[in-house]
Legacy VTK file of the C-alpha trace (Angstrom):
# vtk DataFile Version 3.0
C-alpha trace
ASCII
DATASET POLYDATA
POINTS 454 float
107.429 104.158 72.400
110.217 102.660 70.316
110.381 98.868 70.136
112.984 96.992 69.727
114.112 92.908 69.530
116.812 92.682 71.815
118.467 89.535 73.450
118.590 90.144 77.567
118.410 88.056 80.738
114.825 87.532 81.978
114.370 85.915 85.197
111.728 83.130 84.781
109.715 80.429 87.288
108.800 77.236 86.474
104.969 77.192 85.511
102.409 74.781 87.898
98.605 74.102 86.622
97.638 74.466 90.480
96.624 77.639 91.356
98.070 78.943 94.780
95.334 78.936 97.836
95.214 83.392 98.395
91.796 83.952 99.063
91.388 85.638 95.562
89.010 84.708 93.135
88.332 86.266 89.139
85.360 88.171 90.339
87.531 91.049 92.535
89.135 91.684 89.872
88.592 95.588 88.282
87.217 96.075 85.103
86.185 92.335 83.462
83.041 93.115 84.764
82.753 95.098 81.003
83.031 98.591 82.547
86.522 100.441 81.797
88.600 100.760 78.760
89.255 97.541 76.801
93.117 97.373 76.985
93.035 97.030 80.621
89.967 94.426 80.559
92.627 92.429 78.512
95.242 92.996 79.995
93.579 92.094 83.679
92.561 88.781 82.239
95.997 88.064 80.747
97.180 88.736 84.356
94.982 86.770 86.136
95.433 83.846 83.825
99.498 83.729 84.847
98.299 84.430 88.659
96.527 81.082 88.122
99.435 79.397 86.431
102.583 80.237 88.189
103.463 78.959 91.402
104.352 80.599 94.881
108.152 81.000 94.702
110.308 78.944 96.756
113.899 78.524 97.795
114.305 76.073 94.681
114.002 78.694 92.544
117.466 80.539 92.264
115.908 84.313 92.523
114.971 83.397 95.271
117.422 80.806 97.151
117.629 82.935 100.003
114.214 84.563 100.511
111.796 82.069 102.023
108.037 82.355 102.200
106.677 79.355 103.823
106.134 81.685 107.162
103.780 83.828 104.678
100.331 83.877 105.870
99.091 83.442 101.909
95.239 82.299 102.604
94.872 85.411 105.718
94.486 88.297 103.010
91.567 90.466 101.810
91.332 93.189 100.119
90.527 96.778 101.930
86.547 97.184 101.240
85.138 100.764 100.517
85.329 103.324 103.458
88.406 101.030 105.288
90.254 104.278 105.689
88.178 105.894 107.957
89.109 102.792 110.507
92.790 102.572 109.500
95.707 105.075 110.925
95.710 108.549 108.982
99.064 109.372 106.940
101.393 110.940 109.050
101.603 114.796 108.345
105.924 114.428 108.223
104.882 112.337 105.114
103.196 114.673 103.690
105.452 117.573 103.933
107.205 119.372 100.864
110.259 118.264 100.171
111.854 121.608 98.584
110.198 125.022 100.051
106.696 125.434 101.135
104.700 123.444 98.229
104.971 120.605 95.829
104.563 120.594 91.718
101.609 117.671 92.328
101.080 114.933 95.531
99.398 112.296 95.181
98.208 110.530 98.592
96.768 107.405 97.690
95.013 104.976 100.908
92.815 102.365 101.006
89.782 102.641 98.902
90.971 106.520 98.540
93.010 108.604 96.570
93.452 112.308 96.877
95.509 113.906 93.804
97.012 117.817 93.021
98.559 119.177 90.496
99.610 122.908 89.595
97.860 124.541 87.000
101.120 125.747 85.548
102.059 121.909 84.725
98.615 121.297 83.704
98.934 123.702 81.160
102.275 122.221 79.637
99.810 119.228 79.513
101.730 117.210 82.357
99.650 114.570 83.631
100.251 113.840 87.052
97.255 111.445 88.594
95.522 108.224 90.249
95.384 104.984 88.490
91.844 104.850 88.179
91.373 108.526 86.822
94.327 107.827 83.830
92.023 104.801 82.878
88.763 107.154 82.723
90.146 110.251 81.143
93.985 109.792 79.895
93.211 106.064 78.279
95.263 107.099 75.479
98.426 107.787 78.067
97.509 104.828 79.837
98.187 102.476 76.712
101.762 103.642 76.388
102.270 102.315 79.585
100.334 99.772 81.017
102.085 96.483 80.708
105.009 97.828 78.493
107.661 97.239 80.646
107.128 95.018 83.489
105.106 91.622 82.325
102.567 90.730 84.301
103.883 87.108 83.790
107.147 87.829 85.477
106.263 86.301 88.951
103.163 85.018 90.582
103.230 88.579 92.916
103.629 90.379 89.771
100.588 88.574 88.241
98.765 89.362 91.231
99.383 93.187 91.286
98.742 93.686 87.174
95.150 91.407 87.705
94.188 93.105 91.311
95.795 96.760 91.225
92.933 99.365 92.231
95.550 102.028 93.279
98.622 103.743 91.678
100.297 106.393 89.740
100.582 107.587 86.237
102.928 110.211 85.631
103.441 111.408 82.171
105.484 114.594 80.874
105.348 115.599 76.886
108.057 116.399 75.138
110.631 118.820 75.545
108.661 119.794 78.962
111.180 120.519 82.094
108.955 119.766 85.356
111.208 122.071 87.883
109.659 121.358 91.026
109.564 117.272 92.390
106.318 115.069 92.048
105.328 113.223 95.216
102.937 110.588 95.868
102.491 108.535 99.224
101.245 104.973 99.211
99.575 104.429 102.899
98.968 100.802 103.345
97.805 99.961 106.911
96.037 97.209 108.577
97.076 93.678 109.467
94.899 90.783 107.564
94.833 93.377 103.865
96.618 93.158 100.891
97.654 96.266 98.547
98.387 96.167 95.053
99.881 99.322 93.571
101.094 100.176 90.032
103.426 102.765 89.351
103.782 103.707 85.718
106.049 106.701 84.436
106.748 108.536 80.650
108.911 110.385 79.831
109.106 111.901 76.555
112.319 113.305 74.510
113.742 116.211 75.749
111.493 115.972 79.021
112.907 115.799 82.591
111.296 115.941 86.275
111.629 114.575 89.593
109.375 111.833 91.058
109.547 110.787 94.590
107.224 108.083 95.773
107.055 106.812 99.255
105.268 103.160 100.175
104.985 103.932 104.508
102.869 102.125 107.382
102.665 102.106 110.979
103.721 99.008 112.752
100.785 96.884 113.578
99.728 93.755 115.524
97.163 91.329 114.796
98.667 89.482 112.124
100.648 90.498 108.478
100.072 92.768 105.551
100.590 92.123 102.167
102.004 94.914 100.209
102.806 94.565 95.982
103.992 96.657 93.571
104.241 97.074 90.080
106.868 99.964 88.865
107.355 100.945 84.897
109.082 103.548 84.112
110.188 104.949 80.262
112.652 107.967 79.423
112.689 108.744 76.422
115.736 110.228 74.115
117.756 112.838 75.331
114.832 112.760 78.438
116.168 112.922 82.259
114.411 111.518 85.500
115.398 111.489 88.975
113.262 108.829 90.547
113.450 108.528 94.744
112.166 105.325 96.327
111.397 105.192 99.940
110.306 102.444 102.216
109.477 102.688 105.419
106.696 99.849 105.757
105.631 98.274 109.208
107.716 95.870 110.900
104.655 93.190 109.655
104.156 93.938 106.199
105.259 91.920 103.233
106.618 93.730 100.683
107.358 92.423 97.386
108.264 94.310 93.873
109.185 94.200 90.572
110.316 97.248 88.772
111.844 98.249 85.065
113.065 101.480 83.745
113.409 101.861 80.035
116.475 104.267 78.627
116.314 104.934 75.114
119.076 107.115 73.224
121.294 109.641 75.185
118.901 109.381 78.143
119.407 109.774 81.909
117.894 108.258 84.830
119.139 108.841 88.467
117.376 105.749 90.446
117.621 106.537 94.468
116.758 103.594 96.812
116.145 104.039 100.788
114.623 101.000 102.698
113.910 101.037 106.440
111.207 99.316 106.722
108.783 95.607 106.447
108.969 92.399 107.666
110.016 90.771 104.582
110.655 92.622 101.283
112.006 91.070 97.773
112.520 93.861 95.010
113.476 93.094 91.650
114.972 96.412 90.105
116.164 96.177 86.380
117.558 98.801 84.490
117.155 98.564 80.371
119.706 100.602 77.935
118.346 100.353 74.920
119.502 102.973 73.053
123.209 104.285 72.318
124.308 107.006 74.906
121.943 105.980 77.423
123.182 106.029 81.210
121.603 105.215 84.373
122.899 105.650 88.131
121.581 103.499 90.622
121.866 104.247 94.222
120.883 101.861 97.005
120.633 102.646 101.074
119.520 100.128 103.708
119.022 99.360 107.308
117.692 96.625 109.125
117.256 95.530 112.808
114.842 92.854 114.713
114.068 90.032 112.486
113.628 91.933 109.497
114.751 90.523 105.865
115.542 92.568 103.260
116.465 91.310 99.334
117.129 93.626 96.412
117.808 92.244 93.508
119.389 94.304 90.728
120.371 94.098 87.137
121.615 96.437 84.789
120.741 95.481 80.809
123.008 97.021 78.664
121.424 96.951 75.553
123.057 99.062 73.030
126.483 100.381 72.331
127.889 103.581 74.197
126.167 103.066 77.520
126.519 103.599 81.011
125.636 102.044 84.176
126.506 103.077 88.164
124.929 101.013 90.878
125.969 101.907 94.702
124.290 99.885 97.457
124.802 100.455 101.037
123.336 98.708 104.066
124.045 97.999 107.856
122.470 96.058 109.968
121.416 95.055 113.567
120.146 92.100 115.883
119.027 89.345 114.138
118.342 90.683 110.677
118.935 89.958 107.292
120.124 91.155 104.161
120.436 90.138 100.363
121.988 92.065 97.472
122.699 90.002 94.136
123.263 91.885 90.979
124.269 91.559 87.520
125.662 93.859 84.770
124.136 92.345 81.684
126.055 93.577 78.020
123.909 92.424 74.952
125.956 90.985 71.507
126.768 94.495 69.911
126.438 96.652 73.050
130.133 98.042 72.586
131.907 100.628 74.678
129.778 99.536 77.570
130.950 101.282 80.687
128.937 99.644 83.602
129.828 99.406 87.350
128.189 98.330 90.585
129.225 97.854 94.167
127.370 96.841 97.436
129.407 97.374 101.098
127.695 96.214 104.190
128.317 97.211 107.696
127.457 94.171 110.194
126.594 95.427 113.539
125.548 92.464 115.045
127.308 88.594 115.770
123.593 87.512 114.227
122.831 89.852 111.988
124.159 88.553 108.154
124.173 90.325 104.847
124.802 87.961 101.759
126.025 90.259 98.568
126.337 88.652 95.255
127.682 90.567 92.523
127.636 89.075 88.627
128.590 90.103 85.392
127.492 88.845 82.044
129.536 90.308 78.964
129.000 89.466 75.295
131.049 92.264 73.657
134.827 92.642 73.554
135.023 96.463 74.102
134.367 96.963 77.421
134.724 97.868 80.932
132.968 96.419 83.256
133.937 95.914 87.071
132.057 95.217 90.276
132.788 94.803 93.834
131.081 93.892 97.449
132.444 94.051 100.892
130.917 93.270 104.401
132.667 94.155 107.377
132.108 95.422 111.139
132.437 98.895 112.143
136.559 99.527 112.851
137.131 99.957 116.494
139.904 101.866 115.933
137.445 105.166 114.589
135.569 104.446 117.368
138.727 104.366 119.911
138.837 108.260 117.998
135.976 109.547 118.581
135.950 108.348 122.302
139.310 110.063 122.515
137.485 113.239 122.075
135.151 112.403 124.698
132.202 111.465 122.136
129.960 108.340 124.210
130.318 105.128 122.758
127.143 105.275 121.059
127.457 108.564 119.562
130.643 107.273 118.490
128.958 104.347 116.521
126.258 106.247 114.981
128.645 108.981 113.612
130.656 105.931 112.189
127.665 104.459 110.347
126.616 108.208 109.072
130.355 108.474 107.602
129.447 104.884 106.343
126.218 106.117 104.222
127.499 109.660 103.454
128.589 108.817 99.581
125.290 107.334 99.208
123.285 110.858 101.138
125.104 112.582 98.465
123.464 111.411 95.751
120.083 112.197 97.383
119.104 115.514 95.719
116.758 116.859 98.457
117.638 117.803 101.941
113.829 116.521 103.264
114.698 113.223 101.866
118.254 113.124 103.349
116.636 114.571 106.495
114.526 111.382 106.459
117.269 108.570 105.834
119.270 110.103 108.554
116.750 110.548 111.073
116.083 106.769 110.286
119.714 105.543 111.363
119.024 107.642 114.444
115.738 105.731 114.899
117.677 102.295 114.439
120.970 103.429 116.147
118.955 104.133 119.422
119.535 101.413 122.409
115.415 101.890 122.969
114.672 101.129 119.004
112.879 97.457 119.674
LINES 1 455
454 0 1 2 3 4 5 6 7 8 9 10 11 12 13 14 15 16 17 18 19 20 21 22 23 24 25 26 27 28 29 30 31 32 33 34 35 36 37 38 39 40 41 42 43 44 45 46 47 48 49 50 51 52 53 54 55 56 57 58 59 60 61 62 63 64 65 66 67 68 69 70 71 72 73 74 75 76 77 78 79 80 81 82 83 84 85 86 87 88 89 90 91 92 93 94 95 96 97 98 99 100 101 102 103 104 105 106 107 108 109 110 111 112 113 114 115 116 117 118 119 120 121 122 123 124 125 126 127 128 129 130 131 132 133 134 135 136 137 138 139 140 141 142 143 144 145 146 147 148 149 150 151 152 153 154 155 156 157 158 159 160 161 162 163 164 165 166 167 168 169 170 171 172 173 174 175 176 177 178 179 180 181 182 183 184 185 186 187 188 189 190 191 192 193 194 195 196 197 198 199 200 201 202 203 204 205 206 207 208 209 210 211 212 213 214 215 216 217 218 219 220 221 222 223 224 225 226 227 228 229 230 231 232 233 234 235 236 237 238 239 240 241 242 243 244 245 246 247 248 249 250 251 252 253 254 255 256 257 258 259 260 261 262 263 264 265 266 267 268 269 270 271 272 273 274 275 276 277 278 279 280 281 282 283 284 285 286 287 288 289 290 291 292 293 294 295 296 297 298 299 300 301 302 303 304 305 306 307 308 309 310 311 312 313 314 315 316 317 318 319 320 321 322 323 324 325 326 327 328 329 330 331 332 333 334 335 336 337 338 339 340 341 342 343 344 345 346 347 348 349 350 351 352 353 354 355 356 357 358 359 360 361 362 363 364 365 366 367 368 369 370 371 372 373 374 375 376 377 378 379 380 381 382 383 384 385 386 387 388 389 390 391 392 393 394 395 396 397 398 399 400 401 402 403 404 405 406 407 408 409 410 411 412 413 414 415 416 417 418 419 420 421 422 423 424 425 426 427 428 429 430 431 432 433 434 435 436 437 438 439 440 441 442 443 444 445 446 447 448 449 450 451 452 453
């Protein structure tokens, strides 16, 4: 991986010598017992030691003004002991389904304590490898040190700190150069079971002149008995000239806790296409960044959301350009119902240098709801003088006059509404490159357009 010294935001918390009271102590976590390679020992410990050091965020701290925690059950967690799956929900089979044809390139299902993992033998022999977290660190250590840690700091946030120290399960995906991985990747994170905490970590490479498609889904049922902790660490490189179509989708339990930080990595005339689609979880705060570090590098970032109940969703995005010629497109839509919650706040960064910078981002939000409120927050930071840069954010009710339309032509009043919030999301379902996934966001505003939903 190329390195380079480059002057960028980076969202920091103020440090605290007390350690925060989750029930997790040194000994659970993996590998500084002596066993496993000696990278991730160190890197563990490092972890652990900022997990110690940094405090719980709070409303004080302006990432995250307008997330609070204090109704987080922090001391009622535990991690999922060997054998939990066989007492937890199974994955749903619709979640396991391919999303183009009859079969997938590789899935990898990965539930607590558990991990199942395929692969084709025709990307195996382009020496693609496409596997668990634990398996990388036994027989691709090698792959695993280009990764682990690169990208996302472990001392970036106490959650973040948490995941890098405690992280059992995950993904590495890695594609060699010049290799074109035709059919989609997908791996499904399961994480059921009120009172247990998962930590996931996500790590992706690819290598000039190599392109696939990775789809990753984080799902639960909705549970009672109490909340679920959910956190995940996401790094992701492209290298020059490489292409990557990443697809996120969340469709936790109305009781999980769902917290995220996440960093892809451009370098020189690459491409990433970065697709969003949240549904689900009590509570969820995702930090998203996207790096341009070299010159010709271009992302597009494309956001969908929907909330209803109580939920509270906050996605907070920021696009680094970090060297000349780049370009940026972030689209984030959301509606939402009852007494819900959303919060977008983004930033277009442009480094000292980074000329003919072409970045964009807009959020629109459809209010359904007198209670419901979505708070967007758009920013820009520019230190060069040749470029364009705009952003934009709306929020607004659904027009009655459409809906006056579409009654017209003797469409119910519901029907009427839901076919308004479809048109609403359409520019975004057109970015989605699969019809299973669009099949899946759109069944989900049915699901949250019905009058039975909650």
């Amino acid at each position: 991986m190329t390195t380079k010294t480059v002057k960028r935001i980076v969202r920091t918390t103020s440090r605290s010598t007390k350690a925060q009271d989750f029930p997790f102590t040194r000994d659970m976590v993996p590998s500084l017992n002596g066993q496993g390679a000696a990278f991730v020992q160190e890197y563990r410990a490092r972890a652990w030691e900022a997990f110690q050091s940094l405090p719980l965020p709070h409303t004080r701290m302006e990432a995250w003004r307008r997330t609070d925690l204090r109704r987080l059950d922090v001391g009622g967690f535990r991690l999922p002991e060997k054998g939990a799956t066989r007492d937890l929900p199974p994955v749903p089979a619709e979640l396991l389904a391919p999303l183009v044809g009859d079969s997938h390139g590789g899935q990898i299902v990965l539930t607590p304590g558990r991990s199942t993992v395929e692969l084709s033998d025709a990307l195996k022999s382009q020496g693609v490898v496409f596997t668990d977290y634990a398996t990388a660190e036994k027989e691709h250590p090698e792959i695993l040190e280009k990764m682990l840690g690169r990208i996302v700091r472990a001392d970036e946030g106490k959650f973040a700190a948490l995941t890098a120290a405690l992280a059992r399960q995950g993904v590495v995906l890695y594609v060699p150069a010049n290799v074109q991985v035709e059919q989609p990747l997908h791996s499904v994170l399961w994480t059921p079971g009120p009172g247990l905490a998962h930590f996931s970590h996500l790590m992706v490479y690819i290598e000039e002149g190599a392109a696939a498609t990775f789809v990753h889904e984080s799902a639960s049922p909705t549970e009672s008995g109490g909340q679920t902790l959910n956190s995940s660490i996401v790094e992701i490189y492209v290298g020059a000239n490489a292409n990557l179509r990443f697809v996120e989708l969340q469709s936790l339990g109305y009781h999980v806790w769902n917290f995220s930080h996440e960093r892809v990595r451009v370098e020189r005339d690459g491409y990433v296409d970065w697709i969003f689609g949240a549904v689900g979880s009590r509570l969820t705060k995702n930090f998203s960044d996207l790096d341009l570090i070299g010159p010709g590098a271009n992302g597009r970032m494309s956001g969908f959301y929907f909330t209803d109940d109580h939920q509270h969703l906050d996605h907070d995005t920021q696009q680094n350009h970090l060297a000349a010629h780049t370009t940026s497109d972030l689209l984030f839509k959301g509606a939402l119902k009852d007494n819900s919650r959303s919060v977008w706040q983004g930033m277009i960064y442009v480094a000292p240098g980074a000329q003919r910078t072409d970045g964009y981002q807009a959020n629109r939000n459809l209010v359904l709801d007198p209670a419901a409120r979505a708070d967007s927050i758009p920013g820009l930071e520019i230190l060069a003088d040749d470029v364009r840069c705009t952003h934009g954010a709306t929020v607004g009710k659904i027009d009655p006059e459409l809906v006056f339309y579409l009654r017209s032509r003797g469409i119910p009043q519901k029907d009427a509404e839901r076919l308004v919030v479809e048109g609403f999301f359409d520019p975004i379902m057109q970015r989605i490159p699969y019809e299973g996934v669009r099949q899946r966001f759109q069944q989900a505003i049915v699901d949250k357009m019905s009058p039975d939903n909650r």
